[in-house]
PQR file of N, CA, C, O and H, with PARSE charges and radii, in Angstrom:
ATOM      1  N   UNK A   1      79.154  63.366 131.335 -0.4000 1.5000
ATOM      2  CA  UNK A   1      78.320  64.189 130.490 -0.0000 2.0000
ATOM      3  C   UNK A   1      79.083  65.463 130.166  0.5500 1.7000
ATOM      4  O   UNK A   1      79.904  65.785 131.025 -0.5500 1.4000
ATOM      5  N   UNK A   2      78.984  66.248 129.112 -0.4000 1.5000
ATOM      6  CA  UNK A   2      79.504  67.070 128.465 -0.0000 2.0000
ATOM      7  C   UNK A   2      78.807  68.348 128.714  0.5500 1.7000
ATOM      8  O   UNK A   2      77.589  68.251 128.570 -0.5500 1.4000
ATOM      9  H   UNK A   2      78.317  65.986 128.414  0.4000 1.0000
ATOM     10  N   UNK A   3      79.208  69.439 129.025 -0.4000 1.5000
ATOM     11  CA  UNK A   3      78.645  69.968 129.515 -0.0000 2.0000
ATOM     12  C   UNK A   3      79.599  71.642 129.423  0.5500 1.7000
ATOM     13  O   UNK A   3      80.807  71.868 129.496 -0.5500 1.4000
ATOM     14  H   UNK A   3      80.198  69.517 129.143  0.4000 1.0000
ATOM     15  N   UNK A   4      78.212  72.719 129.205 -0.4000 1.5000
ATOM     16  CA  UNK A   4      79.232  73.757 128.200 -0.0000 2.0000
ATOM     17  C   UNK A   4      78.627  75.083 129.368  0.5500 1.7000
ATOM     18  O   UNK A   4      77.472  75.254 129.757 -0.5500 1.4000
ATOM     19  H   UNK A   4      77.231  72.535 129.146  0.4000 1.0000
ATOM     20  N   UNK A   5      79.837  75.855 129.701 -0.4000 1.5000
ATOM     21  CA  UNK A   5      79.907  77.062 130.670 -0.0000 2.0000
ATOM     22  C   UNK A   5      78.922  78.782 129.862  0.5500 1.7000
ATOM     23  O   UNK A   5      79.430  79.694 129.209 -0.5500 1.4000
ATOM     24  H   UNK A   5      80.775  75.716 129.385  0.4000 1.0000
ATOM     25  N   UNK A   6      77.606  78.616 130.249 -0.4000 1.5000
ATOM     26  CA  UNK A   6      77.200  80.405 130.168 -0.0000 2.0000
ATOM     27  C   UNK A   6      77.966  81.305 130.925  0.5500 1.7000
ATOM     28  O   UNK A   6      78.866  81.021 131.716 -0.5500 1.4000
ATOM     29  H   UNK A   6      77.193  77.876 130.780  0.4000 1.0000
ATOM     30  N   UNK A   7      77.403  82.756 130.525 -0.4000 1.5000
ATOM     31  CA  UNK A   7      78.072  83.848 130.841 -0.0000 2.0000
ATOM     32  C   UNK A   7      77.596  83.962 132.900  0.5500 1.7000
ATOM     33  O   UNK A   7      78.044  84.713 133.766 -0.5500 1.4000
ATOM     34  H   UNK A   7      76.672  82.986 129.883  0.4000 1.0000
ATOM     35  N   UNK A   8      76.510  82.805 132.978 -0.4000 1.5000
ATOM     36  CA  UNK A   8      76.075  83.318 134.353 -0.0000 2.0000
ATOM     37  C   UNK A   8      77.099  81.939 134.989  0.5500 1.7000
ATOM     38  O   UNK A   8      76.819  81.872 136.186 -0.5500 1.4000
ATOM     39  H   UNK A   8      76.146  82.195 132.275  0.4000 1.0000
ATOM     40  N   UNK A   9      77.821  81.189 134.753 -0.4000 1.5000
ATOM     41  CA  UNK A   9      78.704  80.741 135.356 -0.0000 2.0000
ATOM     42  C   UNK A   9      77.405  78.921 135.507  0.5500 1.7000
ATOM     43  O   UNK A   9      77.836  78.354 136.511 -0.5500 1.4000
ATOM     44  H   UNK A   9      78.048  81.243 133.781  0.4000 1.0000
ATOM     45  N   UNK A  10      76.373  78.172 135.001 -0.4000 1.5000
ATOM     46  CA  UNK A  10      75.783  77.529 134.988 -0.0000 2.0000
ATOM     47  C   UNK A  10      76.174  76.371 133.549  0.5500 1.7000
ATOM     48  O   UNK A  10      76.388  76.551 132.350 -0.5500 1.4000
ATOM     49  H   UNK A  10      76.023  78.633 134.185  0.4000 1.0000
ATOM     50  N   UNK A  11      76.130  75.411 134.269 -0.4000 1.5000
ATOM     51  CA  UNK A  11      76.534  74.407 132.902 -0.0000 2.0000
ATOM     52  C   UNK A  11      75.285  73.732 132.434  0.5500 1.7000
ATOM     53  O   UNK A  11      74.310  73.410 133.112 -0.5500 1.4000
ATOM     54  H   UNK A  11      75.956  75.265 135.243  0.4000 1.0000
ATOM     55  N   UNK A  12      75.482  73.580 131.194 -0.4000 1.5000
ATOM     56  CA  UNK A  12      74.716  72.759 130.448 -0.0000 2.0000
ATOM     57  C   UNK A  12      75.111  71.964 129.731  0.5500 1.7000
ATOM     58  O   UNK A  12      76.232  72.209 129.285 -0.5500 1.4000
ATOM     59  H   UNK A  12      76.274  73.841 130.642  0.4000 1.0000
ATOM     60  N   UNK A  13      74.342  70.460 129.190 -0.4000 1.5000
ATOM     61  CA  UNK A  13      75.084  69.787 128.462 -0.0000 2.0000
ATOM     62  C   UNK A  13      74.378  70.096 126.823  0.5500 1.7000
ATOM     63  O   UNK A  13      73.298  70.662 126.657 -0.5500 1.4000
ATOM     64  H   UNK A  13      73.432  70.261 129.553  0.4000 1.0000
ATOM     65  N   UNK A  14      75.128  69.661 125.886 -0.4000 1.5000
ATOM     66  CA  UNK A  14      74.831  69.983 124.789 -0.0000 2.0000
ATOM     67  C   UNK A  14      75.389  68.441 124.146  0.5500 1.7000
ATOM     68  O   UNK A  14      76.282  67.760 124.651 -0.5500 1.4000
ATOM     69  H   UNK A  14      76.006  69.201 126.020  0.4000 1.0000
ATOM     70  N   UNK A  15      74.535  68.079 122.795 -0.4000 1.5000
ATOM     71  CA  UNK A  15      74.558  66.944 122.306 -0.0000 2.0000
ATOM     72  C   UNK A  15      74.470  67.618 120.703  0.5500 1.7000
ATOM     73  O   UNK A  15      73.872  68.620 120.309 -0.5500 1.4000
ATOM     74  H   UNK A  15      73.810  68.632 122.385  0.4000 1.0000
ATOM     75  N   UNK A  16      75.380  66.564 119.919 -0.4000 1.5000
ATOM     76  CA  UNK A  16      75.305  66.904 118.227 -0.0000 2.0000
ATOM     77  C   UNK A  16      74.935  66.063 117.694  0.5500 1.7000
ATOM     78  O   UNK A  16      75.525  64.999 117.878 -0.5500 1.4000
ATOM     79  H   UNK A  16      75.866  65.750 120.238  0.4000 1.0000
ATOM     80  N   UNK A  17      73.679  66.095 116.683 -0.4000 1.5000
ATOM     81  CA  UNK A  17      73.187  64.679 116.372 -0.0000 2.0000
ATOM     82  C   UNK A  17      73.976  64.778 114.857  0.5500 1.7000
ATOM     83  O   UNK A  17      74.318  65.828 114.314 -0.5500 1.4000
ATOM     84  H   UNK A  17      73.199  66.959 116.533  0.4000 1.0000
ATOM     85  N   UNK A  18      74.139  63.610 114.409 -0.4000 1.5000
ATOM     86  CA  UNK A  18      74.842  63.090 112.962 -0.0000 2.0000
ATOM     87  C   UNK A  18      74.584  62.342 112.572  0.5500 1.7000
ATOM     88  O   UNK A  18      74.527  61.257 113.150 -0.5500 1.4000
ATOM     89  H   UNK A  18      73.861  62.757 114.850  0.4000 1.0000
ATOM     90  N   UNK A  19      74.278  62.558 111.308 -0.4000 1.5000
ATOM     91  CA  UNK A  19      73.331  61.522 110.167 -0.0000 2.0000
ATOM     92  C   UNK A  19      74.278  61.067 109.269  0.5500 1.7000
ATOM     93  O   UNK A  19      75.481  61.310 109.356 -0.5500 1.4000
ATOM     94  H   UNK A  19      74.325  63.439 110.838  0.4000 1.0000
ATOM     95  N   UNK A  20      73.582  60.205 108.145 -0.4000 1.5000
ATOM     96  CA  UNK A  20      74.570  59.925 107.286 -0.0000 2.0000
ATOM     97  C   UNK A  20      75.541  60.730 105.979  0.5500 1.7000
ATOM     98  O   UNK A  20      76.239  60.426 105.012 -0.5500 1.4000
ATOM     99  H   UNK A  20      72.604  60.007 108.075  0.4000 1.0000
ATOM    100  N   UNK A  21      74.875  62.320 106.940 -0.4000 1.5000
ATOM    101  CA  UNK A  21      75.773  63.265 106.053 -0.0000 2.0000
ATOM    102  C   UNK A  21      76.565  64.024 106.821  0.5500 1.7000
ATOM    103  O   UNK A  21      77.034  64.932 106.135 -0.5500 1.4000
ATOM    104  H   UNK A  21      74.307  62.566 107.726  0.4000 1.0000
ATOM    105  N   UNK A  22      76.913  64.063 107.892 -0.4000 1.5000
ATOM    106  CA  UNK A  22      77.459  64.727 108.936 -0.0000 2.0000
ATOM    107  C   UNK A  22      76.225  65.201 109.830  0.5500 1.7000
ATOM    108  O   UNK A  22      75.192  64.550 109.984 -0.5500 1.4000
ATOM    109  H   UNK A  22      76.532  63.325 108.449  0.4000 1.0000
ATOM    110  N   UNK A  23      76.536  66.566 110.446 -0.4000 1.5000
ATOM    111  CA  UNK A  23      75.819  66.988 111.578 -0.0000 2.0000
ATOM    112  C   UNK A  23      75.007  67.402 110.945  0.5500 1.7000
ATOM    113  O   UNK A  23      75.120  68.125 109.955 -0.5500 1.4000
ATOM    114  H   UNK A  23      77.375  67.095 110.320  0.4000 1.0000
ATOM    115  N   UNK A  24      73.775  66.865 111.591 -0.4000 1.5000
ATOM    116  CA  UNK A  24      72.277  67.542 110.616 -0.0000 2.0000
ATOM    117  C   UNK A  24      71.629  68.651 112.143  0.5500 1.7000
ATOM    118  O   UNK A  24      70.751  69.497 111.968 -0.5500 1.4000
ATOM    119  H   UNK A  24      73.683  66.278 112.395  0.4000 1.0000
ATOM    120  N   UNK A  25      72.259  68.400 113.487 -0.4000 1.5000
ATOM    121  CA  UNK A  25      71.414  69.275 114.484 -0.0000 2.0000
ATOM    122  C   UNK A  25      71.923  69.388 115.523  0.5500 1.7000
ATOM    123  O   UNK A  25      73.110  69.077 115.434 -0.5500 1.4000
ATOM    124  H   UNK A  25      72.972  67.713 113.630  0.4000 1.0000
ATOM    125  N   UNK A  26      71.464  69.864 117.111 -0.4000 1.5000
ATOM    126  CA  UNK A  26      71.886  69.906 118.036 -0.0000 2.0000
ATOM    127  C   UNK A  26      70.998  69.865 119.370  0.5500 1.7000
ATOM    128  O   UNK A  26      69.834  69.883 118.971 -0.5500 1.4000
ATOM    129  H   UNK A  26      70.499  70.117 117.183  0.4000 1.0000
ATOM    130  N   UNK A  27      71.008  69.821 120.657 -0.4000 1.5000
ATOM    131  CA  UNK A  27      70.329  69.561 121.621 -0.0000 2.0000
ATOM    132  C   UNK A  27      71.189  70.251 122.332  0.5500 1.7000
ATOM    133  O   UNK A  27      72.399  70.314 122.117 -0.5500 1.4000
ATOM    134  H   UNK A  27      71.954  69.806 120.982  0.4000 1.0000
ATOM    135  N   UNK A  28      70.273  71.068 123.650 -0.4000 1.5000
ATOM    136  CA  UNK A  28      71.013  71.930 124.357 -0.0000 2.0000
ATOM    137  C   UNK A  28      69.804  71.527 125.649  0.5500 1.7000
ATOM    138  O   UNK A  28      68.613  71.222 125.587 -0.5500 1.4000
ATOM    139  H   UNK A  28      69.290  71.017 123.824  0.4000 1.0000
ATOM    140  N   UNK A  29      70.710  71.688 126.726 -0.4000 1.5000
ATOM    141  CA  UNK A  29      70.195  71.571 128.047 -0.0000 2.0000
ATOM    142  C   UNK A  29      69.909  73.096 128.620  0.5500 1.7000
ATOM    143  O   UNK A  29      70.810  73.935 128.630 -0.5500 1.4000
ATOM    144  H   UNK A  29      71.678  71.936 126.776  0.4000 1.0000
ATOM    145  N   UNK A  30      69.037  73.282 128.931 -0.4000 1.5000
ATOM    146  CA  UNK A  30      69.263  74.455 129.694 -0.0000 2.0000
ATOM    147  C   UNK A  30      67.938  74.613 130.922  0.5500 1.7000
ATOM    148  O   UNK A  30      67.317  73.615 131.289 -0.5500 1.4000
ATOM    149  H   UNK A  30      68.305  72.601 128.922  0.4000 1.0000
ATOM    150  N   UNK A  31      67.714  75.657 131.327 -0.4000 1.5000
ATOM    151  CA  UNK A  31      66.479  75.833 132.580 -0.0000 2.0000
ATOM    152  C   UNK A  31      65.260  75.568 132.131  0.5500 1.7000
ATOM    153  O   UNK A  31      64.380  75.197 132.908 -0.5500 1.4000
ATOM    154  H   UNK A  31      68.219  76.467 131.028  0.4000 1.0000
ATOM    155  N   UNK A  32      64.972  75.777 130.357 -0.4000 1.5000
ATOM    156  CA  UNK A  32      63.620  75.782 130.001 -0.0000 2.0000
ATOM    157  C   UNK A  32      63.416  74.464 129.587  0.5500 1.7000
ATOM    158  O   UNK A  32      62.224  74.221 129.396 -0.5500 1.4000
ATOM    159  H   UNK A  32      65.687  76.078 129.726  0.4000 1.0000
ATOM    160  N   UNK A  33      64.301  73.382 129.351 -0.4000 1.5000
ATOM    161  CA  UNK A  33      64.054  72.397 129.094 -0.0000 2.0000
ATOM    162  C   UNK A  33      65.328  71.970 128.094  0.5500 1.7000
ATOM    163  O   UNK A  33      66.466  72.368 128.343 -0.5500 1.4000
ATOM    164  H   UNK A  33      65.269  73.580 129.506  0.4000 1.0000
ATOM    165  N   UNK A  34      64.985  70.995 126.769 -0.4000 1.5000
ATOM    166  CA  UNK A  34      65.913  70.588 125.967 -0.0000 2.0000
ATOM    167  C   UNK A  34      65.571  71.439 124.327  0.5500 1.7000
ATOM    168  O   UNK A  34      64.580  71.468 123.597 -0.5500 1.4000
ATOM    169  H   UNK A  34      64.061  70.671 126.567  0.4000 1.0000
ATOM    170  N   UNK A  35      66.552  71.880 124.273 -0.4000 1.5000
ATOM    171  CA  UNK A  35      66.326  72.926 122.530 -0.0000 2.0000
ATOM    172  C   UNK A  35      66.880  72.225 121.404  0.5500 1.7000
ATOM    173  O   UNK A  35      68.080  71.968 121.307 -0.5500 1.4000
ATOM    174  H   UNK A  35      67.357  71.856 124.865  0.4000 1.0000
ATOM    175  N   UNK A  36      66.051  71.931 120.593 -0.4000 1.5000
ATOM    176  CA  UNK A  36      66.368  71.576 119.624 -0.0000 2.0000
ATOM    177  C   UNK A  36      67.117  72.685 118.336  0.5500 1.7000
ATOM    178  O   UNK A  36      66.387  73.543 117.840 -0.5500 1.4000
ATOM    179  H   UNK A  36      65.076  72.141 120.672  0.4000 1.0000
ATOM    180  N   UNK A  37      68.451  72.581 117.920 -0.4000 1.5000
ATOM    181  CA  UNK A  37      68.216  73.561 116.331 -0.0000 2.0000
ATOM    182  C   UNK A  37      69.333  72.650 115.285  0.5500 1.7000
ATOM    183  O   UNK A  37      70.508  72.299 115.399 -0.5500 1.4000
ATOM    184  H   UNK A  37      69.045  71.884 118.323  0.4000 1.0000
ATOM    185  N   UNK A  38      68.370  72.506 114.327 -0.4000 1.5000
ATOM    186  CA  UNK A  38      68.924  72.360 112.858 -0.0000 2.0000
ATOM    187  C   UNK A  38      70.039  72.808 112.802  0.5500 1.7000
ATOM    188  O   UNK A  38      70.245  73.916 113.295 -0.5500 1.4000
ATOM    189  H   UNK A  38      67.416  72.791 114.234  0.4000 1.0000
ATOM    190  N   UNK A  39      71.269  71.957 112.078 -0.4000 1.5000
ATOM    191  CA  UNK A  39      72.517  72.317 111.510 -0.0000 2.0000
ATOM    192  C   UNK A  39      71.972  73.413 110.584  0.5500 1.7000
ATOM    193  O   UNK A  39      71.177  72.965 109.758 -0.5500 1.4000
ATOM    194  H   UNK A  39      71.101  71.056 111.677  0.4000 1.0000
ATOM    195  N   UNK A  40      72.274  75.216 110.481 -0.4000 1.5000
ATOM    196  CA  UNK A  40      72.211  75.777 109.451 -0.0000 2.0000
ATOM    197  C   UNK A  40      70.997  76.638 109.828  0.5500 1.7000
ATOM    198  O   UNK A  40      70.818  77.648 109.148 -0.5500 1.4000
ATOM    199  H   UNK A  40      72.920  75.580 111.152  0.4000 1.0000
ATOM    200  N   UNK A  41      70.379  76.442 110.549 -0.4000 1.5000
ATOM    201  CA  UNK A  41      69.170  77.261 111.363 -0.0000 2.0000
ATOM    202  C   UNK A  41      69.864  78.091 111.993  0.5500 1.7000
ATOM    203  O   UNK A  41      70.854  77.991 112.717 -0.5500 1.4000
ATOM    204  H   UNK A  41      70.525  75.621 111.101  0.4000 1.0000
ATOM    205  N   UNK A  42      68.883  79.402 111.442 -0.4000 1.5000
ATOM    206  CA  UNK A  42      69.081  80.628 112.523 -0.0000 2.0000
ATOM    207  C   UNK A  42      68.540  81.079 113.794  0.5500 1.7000
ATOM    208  O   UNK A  42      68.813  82.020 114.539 -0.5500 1.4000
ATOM    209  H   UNK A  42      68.078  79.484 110.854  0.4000 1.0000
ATOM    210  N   UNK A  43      67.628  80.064 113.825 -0.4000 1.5000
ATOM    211  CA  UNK A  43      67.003  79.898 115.527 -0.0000 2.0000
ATOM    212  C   UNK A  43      66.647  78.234 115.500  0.5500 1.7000
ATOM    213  O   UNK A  43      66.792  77.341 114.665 -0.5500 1.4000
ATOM    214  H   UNK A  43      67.406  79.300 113.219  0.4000 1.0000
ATOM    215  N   UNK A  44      66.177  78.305 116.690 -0.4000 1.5000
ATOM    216  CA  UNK A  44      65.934  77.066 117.635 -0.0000 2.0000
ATOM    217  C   UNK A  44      64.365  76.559 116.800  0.5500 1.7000
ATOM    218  O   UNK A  44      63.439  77.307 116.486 -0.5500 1.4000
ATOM    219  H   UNK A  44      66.059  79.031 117.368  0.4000 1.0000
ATOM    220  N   UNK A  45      64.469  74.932 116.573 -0.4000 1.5000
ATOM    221  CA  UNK A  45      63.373  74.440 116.119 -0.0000 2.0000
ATOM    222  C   UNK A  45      61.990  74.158 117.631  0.5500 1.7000
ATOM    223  O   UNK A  45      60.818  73.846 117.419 -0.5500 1.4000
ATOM    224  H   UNK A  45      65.221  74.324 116.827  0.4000 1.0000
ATOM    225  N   UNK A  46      62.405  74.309 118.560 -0.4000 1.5000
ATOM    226  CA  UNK A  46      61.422  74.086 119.903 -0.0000 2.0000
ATOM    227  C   UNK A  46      62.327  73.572 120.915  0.5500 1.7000
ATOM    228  O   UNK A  46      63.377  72.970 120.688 -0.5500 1.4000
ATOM    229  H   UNK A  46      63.357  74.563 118.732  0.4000 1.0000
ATOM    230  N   UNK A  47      61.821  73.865 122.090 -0.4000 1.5000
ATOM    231  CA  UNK A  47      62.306  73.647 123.167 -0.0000 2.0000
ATOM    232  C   UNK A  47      61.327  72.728 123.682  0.5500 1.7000
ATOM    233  O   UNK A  47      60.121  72.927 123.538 -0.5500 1.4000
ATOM    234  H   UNK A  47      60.968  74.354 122.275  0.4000 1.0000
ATOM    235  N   UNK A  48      61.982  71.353 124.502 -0.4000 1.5000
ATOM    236  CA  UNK A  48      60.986  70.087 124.573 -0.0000 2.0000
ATOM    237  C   UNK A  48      61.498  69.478 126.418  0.5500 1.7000
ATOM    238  O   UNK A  48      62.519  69.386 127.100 -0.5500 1.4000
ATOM    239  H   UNK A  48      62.962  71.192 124.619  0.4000 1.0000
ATOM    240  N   UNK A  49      60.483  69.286 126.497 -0.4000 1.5000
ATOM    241  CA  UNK A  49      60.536  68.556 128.142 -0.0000 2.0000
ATOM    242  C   UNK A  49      61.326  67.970 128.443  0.5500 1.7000
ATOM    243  O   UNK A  49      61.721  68.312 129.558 -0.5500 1.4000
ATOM    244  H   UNK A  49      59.653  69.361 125.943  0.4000 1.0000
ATOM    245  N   UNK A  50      61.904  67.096 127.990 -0.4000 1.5000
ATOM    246  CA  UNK A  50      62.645  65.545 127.704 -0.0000 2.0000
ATOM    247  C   UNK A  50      63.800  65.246 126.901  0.5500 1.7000
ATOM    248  O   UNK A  50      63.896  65.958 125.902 -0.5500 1.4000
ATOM    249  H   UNK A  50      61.583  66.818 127.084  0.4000 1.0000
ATOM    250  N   UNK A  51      64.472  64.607 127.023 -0.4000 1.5000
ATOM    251  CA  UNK A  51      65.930  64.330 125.958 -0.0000 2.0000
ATOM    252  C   UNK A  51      65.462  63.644 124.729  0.5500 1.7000
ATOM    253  O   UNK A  51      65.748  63.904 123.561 -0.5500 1.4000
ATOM    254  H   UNK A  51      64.394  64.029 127.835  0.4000 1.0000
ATOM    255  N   UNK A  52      64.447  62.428 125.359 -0.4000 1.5000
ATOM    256  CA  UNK A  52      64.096  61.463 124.284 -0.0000 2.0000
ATOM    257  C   UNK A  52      62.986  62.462 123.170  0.5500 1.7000
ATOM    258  O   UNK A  52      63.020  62.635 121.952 -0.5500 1.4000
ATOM    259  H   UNK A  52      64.215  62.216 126.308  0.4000 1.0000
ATOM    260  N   UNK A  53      61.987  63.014 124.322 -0.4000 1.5000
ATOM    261  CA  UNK A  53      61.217  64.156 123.095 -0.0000 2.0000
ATOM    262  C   UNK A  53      62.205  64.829 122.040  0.5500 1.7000
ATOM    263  O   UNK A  53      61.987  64.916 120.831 -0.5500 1.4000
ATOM    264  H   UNK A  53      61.959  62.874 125.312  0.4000 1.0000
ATOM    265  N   UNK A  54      63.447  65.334 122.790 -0.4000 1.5000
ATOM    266  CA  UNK A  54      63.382  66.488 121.923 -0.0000 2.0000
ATOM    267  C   UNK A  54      64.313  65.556 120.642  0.5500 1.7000
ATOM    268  O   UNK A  54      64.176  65.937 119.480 -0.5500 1.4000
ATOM    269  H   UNK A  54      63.624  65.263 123.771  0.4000 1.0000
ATOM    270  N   UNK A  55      65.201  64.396 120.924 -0.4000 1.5000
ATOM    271  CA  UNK A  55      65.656  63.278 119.873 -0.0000 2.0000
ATOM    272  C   UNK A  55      64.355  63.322 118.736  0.5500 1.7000
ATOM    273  O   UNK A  55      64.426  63.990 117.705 -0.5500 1.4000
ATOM    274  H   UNK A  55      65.312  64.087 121.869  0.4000 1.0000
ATOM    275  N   UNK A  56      63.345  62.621 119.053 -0.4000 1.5000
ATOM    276  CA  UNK A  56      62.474  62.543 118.272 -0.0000 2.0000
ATOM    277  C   UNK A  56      61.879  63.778 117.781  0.5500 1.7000
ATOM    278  O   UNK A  56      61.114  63.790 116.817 -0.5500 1.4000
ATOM    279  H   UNK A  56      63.287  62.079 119.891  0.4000 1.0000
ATOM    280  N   UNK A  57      62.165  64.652 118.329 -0.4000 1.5000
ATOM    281  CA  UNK A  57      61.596  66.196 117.202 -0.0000 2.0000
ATOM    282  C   UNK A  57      63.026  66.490 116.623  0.5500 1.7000
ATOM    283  O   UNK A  57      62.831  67.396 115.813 -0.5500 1.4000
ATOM    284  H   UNK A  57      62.786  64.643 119.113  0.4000 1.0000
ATOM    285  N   UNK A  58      64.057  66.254 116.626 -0.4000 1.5000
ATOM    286  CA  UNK A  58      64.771  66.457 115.864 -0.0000 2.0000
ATOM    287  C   UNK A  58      64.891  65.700 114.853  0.5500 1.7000
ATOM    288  O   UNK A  58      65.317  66.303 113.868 -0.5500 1.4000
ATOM    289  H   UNK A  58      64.215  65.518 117.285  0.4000 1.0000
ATOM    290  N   UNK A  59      64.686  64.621 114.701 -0.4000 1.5000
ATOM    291  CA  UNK A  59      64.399  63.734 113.849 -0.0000 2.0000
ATOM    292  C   UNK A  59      63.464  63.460 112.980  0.5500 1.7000
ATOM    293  O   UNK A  59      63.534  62.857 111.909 -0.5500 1.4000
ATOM    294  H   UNK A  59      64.340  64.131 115.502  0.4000 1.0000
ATOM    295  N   UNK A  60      62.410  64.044 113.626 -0.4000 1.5000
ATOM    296  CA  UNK A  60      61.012  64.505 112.688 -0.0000 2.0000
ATOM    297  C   UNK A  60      60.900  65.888 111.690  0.5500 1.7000
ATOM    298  O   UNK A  60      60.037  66.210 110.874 -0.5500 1.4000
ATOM    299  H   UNK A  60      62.354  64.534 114.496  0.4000 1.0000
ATOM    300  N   UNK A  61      62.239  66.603 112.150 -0.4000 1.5000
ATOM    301  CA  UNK A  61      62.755  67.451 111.714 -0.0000 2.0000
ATOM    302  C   UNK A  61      63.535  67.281 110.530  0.5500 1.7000
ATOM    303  O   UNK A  61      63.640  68.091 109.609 -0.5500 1.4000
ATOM    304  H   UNK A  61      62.940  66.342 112.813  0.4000 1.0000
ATOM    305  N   UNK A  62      64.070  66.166 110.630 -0.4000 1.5000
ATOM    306  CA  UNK A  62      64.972  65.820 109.192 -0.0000 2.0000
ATOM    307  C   UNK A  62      64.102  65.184 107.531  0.5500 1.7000
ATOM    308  O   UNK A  62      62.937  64.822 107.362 -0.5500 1.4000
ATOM    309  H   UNK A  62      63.985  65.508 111.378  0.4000 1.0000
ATOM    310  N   UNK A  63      64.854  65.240 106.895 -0.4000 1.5000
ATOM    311  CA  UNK A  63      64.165  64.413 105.521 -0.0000 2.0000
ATOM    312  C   UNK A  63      63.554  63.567 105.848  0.5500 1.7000
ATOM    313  O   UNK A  63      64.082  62.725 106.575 -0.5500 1.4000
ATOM    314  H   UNK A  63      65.800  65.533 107.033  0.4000 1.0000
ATOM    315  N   UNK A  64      62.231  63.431 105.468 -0.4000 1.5000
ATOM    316  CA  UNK A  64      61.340  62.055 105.660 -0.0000 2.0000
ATOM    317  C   UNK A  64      61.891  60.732 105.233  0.5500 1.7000
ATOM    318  O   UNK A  64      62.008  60.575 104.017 -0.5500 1.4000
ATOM    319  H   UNK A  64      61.802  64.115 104.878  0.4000 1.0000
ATOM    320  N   UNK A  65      62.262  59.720 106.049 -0.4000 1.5000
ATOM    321  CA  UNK A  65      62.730  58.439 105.523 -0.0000 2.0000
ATOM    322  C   UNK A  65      64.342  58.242 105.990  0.5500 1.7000
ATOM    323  O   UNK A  65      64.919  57.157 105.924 -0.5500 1.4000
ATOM    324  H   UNK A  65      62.167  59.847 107.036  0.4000 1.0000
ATOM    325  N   UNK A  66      64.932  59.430 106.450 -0.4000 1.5000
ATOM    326  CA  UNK A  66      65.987  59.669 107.538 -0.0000 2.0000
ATOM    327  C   UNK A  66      66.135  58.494 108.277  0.5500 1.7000
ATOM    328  O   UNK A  66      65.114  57.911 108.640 -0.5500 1.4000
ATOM    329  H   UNK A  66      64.463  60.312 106.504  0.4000 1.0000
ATOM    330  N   UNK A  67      67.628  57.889 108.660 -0.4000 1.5000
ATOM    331  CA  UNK A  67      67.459  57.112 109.188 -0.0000 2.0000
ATOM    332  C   UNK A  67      67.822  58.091 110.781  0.5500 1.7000
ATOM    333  O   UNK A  67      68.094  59.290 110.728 -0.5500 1.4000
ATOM    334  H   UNK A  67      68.458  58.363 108.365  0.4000 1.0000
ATOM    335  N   UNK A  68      67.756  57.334 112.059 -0.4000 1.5000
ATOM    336  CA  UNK A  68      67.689  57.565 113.255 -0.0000 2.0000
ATOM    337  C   UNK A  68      69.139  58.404 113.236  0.5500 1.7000
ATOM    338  O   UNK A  68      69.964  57.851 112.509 -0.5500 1.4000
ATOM    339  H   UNK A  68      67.535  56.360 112.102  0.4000 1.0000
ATOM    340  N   UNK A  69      69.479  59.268 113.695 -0.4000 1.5000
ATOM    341  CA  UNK A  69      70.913  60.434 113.945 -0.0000 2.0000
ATOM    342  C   UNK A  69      71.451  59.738 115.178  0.5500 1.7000
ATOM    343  O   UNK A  69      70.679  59.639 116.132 -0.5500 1.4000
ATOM    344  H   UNK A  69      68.808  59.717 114.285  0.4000 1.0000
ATOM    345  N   UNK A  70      72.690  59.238 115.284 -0.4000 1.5000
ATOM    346  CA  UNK A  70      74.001  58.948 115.971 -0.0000 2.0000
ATOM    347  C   UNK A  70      73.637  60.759 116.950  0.5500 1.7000
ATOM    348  O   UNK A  70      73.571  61.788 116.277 -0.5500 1.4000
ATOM    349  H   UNK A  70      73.317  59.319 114.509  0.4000 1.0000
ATOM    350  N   UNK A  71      73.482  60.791 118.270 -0.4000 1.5000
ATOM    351  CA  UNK A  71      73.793  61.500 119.471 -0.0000 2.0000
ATOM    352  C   UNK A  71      75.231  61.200 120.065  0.5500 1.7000
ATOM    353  O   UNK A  71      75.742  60.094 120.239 -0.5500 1.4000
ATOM    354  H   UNK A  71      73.536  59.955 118.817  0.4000 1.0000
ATOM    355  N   UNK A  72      75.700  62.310 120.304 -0.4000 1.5000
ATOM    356  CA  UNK A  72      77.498  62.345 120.760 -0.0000 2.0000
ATOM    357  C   UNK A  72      77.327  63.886 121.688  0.5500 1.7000
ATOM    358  O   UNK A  72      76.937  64.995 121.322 -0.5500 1.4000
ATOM    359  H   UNK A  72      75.284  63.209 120.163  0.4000 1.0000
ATOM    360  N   UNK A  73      77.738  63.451 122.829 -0.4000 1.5000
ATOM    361  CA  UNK A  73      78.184  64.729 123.510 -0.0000 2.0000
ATOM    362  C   UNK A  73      79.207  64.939 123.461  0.5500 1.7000
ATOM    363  O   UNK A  73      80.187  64.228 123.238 -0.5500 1.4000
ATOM    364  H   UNK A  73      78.055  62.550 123.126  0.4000 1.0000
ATOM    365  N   UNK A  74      78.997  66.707 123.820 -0.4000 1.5000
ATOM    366  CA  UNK A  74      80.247  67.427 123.348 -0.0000 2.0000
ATOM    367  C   UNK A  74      80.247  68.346 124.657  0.5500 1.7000
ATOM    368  O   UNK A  74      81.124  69.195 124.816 -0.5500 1.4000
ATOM    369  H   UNK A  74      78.201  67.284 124.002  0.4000 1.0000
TER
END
């Protein structure tokens, strides 16, 4: 798992989702749960319990009729 260093010395993993136009978003691990934010967003679309939740709010997030986003850790 991929997994990215804060300033308090704690790792998290982080995931880039990619559609059929490149990167449409991102997923971040952290203490409060999993964060969702839009490629191009200036903040975070929600922070979600679960990996699979927060997949599916990112995805509910995209153009209606979107097909499912390719997840790749980084």
């Amino acid at each position: 798992m991929s997994e990215q260093t804060t300033e308090h010395g704690t790792r998290h993993a982080v995931w880039v989702a990619y559609g059929s136009g490149g990167v449409v978003g991102s997923i971040r691990e952290d203490e409060s749960g999993w964060t969702v934010t839009m490629a191009g967003a200036d903040q975070a679309a929600g922070t979600y319990p679960s990996m699979e939740v927060a997949k599916a709010a990112l995805h509910s997030a995209m153009t209606p009729g979107s097909d499912w986003p390719r997840f790749e850790q980084h």
